[in-house]
C-alpha positions, 0 to 999 in steps of 0.5 A: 628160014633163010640163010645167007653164009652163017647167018640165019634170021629166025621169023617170029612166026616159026612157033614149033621146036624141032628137037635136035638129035645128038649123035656122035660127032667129029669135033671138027664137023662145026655144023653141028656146033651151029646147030646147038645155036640153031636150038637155042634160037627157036625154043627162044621163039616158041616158049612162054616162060612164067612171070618173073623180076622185071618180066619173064625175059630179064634173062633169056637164058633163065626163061628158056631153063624154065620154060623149054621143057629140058630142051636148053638147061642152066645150072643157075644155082649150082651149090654155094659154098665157102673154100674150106668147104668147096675143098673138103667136097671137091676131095671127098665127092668128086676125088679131086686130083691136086692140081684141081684142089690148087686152082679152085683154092686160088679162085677164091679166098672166101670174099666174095661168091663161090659155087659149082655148077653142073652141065646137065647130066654130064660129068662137065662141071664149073667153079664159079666166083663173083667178085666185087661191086661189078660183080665179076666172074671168074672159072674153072672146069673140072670133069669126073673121069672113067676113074672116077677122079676129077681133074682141071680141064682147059677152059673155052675160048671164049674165057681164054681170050678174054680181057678182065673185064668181060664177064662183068656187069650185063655179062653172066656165064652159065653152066648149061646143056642143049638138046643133052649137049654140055654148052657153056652159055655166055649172056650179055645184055644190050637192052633191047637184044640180048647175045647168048654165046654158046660153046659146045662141049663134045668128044673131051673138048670144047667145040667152036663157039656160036652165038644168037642175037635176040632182038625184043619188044619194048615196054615202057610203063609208069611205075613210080608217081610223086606229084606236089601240086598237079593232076598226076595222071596227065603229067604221067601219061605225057611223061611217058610218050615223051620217055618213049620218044627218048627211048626211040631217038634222043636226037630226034627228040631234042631237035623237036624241042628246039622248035617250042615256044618261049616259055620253055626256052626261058625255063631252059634259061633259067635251068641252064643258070641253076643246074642244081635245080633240076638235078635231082629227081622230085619224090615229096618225101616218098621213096622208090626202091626203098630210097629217097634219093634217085640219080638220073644219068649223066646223059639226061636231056631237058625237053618240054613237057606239054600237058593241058596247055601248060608247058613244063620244063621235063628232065628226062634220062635213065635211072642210075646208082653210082656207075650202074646205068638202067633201062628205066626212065626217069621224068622230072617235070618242073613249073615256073614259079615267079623267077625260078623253077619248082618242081611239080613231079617225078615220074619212074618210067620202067622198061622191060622186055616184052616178047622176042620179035626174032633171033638170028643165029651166026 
């Protein structure tokens, strides 16, 4: 491992977690808030978790919950509750003090998501909700003290300065615990990396926030074939070289295609004259995720797709529903019929994250 000021690039060789021993310490010595991190980064590097939606590391957080053997330890699930609920066992099992009973009432009104979350074993506690189609998160901290009453406590930096927005969309907050430290887990997800910011917990108070960048592999497969007319496994074994020269440089990839022959440029032609004819993603009548209509993203790239000789006009671009923009790549591929285009496939490319390739800490 080096270290250059804060910064520590994890190898992937390093395999073997160093458990991290928690003695009591001043909330000033930060070293031991970057060591939490430190954790983090190499359990991230040293577990295999097991299957799950899109791959084990669709979440890191969630694959090092299971997977670390209680080394690092989020609360995903918390108990869910409605308000009158949540309030009746906020009084009732945690003797919650008015001015907690008044802020988790203002939290939610019974629209949206609520539950309470538990950092480890310690008397740390969070009221979550998740609001709206950006599916939004919005806290309050609570902890159980010597008397036996919970009461509000100031939420972490990290929540106090930030914009509206922030725990919105890619970003999930976790109640959680590392190395039988509580720590307040923020991910945020940038595709190929994923950022975890973690605030410890220690001494009644929270401690400096640190953060681990995990940088991934990538893997791109073909999960979704609709062919009219066409040898579907060439078209989507060249579909998906030419998602992955996407994936590695849109901009490299549309100047290779500025090169092609003719064919494609008229085709291009007649695309750029009737953009409603390659808008949609071709599926013959067959479904993907349960729908017959697939979006592209508004940044997708026509490109030639040549396979066997015969040149295609592709559109290629990410999978989107309304504003939610994917990792997954979609592949239109169009022939020329007489003077104008017909499609002859759709190819669903998903993209998911293979294992770490290494984590640097700051």
């Amino acid at each position: 491992m080096q270290s250059c000021g804060h910064v520590r690039v994890m190898a992937i060789t390093l395999a073997v977690l160093f458990p991290l021993a928690s003695p009591a310490q001043s909330p000033n010595e930060s070293i031991h808030d970057q060591l939490v991190c430190d954790t983090v980064a190499r359990t991230v590097l040293a577990i295999d978790p097991p299957d799950g939606w899109r791959g084990p590391w669709q979440s890191p957080v969630r694959a090092l919950s299971k997977a670390s053997r209680g080394a690092v330890s989020v609360d995903a699930e918390g108990w869910p509750a409605d308000r009158r609920q949540a309030l009746d066992r906020l009084q009732q099992d945690y003797r919650a003090e008015r001015g907690l009973l008044e802020a988790i009432a203002r939290l939610t009104d019974d629209r949206w998501v609520f539950s309470v979350h538990r950092f480890g074993r310690n008397p740390l506690n969070m009221a979550k909700v998740i609001e709206g189609s950006a599916s939004c998160q919005r806290f309050v901290f609570f902890a159980t003290s010597a008397d036996g009453a919970a009461r509000q406590v100031v939420e972490p930096d990290v929540v106090k300065a930030a914009d509206p927005s922030a725990f919105c969309y890619r970003t999930n907050a976790y109640a959680g615990e590392v190395a039988g430290v509580p720590a307040f887990v923020v991910e945020t997800d940038y595709d190929s990396s994923v950022e975890l910011s973690v605030t410890p917990w220690r001494d009644g108070g929270w401690q400096s926030e640190c953060k681990v960048l995990i940088h991934f592999s990538d893997v791109l497969e073909v999960t979704g074939r609709f062919c009219k007319d066409a040898d579907c496994g060439d078209l989507a074994d060249h579909a998906l070289g030419l998602a992955k020269k996407v994936d590695q440089g849109q901009s490299a990839a549309e100047e290779k295609a500025a090169d092609q022959n003719e064919k494609f440029k008229a085709m291009k032609e007649l695309a750029s004259k009737d953009a409603r004819s390659v808008r949609s993603f071709p599926t013959f009548g067959g479904a993907m995720h349960g729908s017959s209509e697939v979006d592209f993203a508004p940044e997708a790239v026509l490109l030639p797709l040549v396979v066997g000789g015969e040149t295609f006009l592709a559109r290629v671009g990410h999978f989107a529903v309304g504003w939610r923009i994917y990792a997954d790549y979609l592949v239109a591929a169009y022939g020329m019929a007489d003077d104008h285009l017909e499609p002859v496939a759709g190819l669903y490319i998903s993209k998911t994250r293979g294992k770490p390739l290494r984590a640097t800490v700051n």
